[in-house]
C-alpha positions, 0 to 999 in steps of 0.5 A: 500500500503506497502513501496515498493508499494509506491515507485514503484509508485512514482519512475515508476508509476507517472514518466511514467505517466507523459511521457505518458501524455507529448506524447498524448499532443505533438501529439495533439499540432502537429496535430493542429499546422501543420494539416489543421483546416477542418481535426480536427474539424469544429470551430474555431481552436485557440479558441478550443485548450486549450479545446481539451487539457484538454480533451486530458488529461481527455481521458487519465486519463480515459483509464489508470483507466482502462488499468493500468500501469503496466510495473513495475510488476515483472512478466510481459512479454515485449510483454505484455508491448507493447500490454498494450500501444497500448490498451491504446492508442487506448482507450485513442483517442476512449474516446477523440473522443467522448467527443470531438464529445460531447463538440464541436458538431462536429465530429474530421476528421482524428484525431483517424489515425493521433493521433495512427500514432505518439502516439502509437508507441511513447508510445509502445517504451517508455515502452518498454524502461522503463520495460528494465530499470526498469529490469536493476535497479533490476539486479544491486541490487535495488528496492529488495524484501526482502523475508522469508520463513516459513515451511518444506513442498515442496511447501517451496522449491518451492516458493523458487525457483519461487521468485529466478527464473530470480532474475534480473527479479523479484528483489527478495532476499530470506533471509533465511529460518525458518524450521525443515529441515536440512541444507542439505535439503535445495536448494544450497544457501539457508540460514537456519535462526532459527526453525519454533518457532523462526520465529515471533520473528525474523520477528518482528525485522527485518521486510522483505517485504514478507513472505511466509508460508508453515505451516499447519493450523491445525499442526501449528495453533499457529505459524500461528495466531502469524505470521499473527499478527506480520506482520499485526503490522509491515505491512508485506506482509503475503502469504499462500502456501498450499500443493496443489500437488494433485491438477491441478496446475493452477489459482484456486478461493477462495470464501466462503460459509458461514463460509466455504472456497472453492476452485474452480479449474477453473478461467473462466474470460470469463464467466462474461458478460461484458467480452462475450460481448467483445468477441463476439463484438470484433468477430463480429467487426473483422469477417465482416471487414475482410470478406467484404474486403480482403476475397473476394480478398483472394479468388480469389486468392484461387479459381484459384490456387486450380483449377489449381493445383487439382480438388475438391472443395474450401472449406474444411468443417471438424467436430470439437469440440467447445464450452462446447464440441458441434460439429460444421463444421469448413471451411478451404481452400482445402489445400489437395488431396480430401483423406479418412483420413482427419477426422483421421489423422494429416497433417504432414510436408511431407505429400502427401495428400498435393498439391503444391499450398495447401502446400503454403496456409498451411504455411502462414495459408491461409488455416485458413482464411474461419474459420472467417466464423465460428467466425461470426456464433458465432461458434468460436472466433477470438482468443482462443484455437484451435479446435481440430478433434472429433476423437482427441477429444475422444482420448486425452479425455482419455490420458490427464486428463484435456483435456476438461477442454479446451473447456470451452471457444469458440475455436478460429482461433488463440490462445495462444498455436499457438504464444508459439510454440505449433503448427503444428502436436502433435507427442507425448500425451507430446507435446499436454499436452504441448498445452492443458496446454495452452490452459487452461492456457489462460482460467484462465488469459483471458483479453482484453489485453492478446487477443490483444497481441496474436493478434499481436504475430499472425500478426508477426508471419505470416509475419515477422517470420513464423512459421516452424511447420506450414505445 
């Protein structure tokens, strides 16, 4: 852990931490405090307490093992705080439970709603909160990153402008350059140290927090070894920048095979069982709860409006790309004119093949819903990206070079694309290179926590701030 590690672990991390804590247990000392004994537990109430409050700490320090704090990072997304807080509040009073249940013999009454009730929304604005001032800190000049960059390549003066990019943001600061390039050649702004050959020297002296090397490792071997071996000495943080642009710019993999480095171009982290054990769990979890409660009620609803407004049937069954590219039907609510074009054609925001009580169901995804169907057959996930038609499929197959690169993970009734904007009818091949990018982009960086965030970027968007390309 370098200096500036150490310090945003005791200025944000520890602090937070703390808060954290103070929440969990002000929620416990309240519940127990004003809550009737028989709905926390069956024993004695005064001789369990300090018991309950020490577990309350070690279930705490167990889900934060596992679900980090992470709101100091300097390239993480507000929603992504609040998703991790829930996360981790939710686990937390998971773990309490059941080593409650363990201790005392005795299962806790009404403890998981009562808990989430105050704790999760305290803890999700608190971090909110904290993540503001951890950004307003960096704009105002602290807690900076002090950056070099070695090398003449474009990739240079591209990591250049990632580490610049929303300064207030990142807390970075670029002292320079050490380059063949001209000053000219430069991004405006940028300062020209010295030439490549003086660069160690310099790094010696003046120690940044990173460095940031471009030099091939063939043309400038030397350099390199003498670049590496000085910020080993001075405990600098040393990354390679490859010149990769004849490759997919996404998430590659590097392992080794013997003496030999490869690359691997995808990242799946879903591929691992513990992870398509969560999926499928949470999937199976999800589809039946839903299915047995608000389902049966939804479709009524649905039944009656669709007879009403057109005749046909309920169901919409339609062909679609899944997982590994394997067809399946996926189910839809009837939202159109029975039509020929329904295997072709996108629906588009005045399309006539529309009824008026379909129109309805389309907007507020309504339509979607029968698609859990499909997630409890192991046909689809909850969340992933969205399947397209086959006759899309064969299509942008052939004008978007990593379009199947997509269906490396189940399809899904909502996705990361849906809650970044990339919904609704595809006008152009850009606007679908936009969504497969995605699509792939969610692939490469899946975890739990990215699918509870879209989870509940859904839910807002359906109720709060819907979407005007749903149609």
């Amino acid at each position: 852990m370098g200096i500036q590690e150490s310090k945003e672990f005791f200025y944000y991390k520890i602090p937070v931490f703390i808060i954290d804590l103070i929440i969990h247990l002000y929620s416990m000392y309240w519940l127990l405090d004003r809550a009737p004994s028989s709905m926390v537990l069956d024993i004695e109430q005064a001789d369990a307490e300090l018991g309950i409050y020490c577990l309350v700490a070690v279930s705490f320090s167990i889900s934060v093992s596992l679900f980090s704090i992470r709101l100091q990072e300097r390239n993480i997304e507000p929603m992504r705080v609040i998703a991790r807080a829930a996360a981790q509040t939710i686990l937390t009073n998971i773990v309490l439970i059941v080593l409650m249940a363990m201790v005392y013999k005795a299962v806790p009454r009404h403890i998981f709603s009562y808990q989430l009730l105050f704790t999760m929304p305290a803890i999700a604005i608190w971090h909110f909160v904290a993540n503001k001032i951890v950004r307003r800190i960096r704009h105002l000049g602290y807690n900076t990153r002090y950056a070099v960059i070695v090398g003449n390549e474009v990739n240079a003066i591209n990591i250049y402008h990632e580490l610049l990019e929303g300064q207030g943001f990142t807390g970075y600061k670029v002292m320079g350059f050490f380059s063949s390039m001209a000053k000219h050649q430069l991004p405006k702004g940028a300062r020209l140290i010295g030439a490549i050959d003086q660069s160690y020297h310099w790094i010696a002296r003046h120690r940044p927090d990173e460095v940031y090397c471009s030099l091939s490792p063939n043309e400038y071997q030397e350099i390199n070894n003498k670049l590496i071996k000085v910020c080993n000495e001075k405990f600098i943080n040393f990354f390679f920048v490859p010149a990769m642009d004849g490759y997919p710019r996404r998430s590659m993999v590097i392992s080794r095979m013997g003496n030999v480095n490869l690359i691997k171009l995808h990242e799946e982290p879903m591929a691992t069982i513990v992870a398509k054990i969560y999926k499928r769990t949470f999937d199976i979890c999800g589809s039946l709860l839903f299915l047995v409660t608000l389902f049966p009620i939804i479709y009524v609803i649905v039944f009656i409006g669709t007879k009403l407004t057109s005749p046909g049937p309920i169901f919409f069954k339609q062909k679609r790309t899944g997982y590994n590219g394997k067809s399946f039907y996926i189910y839809k609510f009837r939202s159109m004119k029975v039509n020929n074009d329904s295997d072709r054609l996108q629906a588009t925001a005045d399309d006539p093949r529309k009824t008026k009580f379909g129109d309805f169901l389309r907007r507020s995804s309504i339509d979607e819903l029968p698609q859990f169907i499909n997630v409890l057959k192991g046909e689809m996930s909850i969340i992933g990206p969205r399947p397209h038609m086959e006759y899309h499929t064969d299509m942008y197959n052939q004008l978007i070079g990593d379009y199947m690169v997509r269906h490396l993970a189940k399809p899904g009734i909502t996705g990361w694309a849906q809650v970044s904007g990339c919904r609704g009818e595809t006008q152009t091949v850009e606007d679908m290179k936009k969504r497969v990018e995605h699509d792939i982009w969610y692939i490469e960086n899946w975890n739990p926590i990215l699918d509870i965030e879209i989870f509940f970027r859904t839910i807002w968007q359906c109720f709060f701030n819907q979407d005007k390309q749903a149609y």
